[in-house]
N, C-alpha and C positions, 0 to 999 in steps of 0.2 A: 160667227158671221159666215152665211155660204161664199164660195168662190163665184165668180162669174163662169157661166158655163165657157170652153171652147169648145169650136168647132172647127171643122177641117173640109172642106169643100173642095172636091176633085171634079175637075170639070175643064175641059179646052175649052166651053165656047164662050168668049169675054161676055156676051150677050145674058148669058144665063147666070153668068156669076153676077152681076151688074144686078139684075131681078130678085136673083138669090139674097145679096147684100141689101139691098131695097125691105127687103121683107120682114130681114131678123133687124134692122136697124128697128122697123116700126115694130116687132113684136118684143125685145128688149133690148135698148142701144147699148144695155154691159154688157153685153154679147163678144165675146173676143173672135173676130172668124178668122181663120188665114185660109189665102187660095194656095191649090195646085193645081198644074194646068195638064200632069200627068202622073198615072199611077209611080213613074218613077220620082219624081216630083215631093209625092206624096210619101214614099216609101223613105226618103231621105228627110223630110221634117217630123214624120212621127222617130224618126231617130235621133235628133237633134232639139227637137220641144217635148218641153213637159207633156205630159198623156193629154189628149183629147176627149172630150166627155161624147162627145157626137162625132161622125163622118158621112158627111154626103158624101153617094161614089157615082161618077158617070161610067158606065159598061165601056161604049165607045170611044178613044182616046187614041191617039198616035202615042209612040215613041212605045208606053206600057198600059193596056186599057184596065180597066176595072175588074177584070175575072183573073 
């Protein structure tokens, strides 16, 4: 039996996550997402969860962006 994909969604703006989660709920609700709201965010859960199968990255971010 496959695993349900995760994904990892890097993104400050609540708006976009909001859209973002809208979208994979309708394209398959096993979908595991978790947000970060910054690259540093982000650099402390892929340390801490299991591997990620996908990463959305936003370039743009406070605190650590995307590059």
């Amino acid at each position: 039996m496959k695993h349900a994909k995760r994904i990892l969604l890097v993104d400050d703006d609540v708006d976009d996550q909001v859209y973002f989660l809208d979208a994979i709920n309708e394209i398959n609700p096993s979908m595991e997402c978790k947000l970060a709201n910054n690259g540093l965010e982000a650099l402390q859960s892929i340390k801490i969860l299991p591997a990620f199968d996908i990463i959305f990255l936003d370039l743009n971010m406070p605190i650590m962006n995307g590059f």
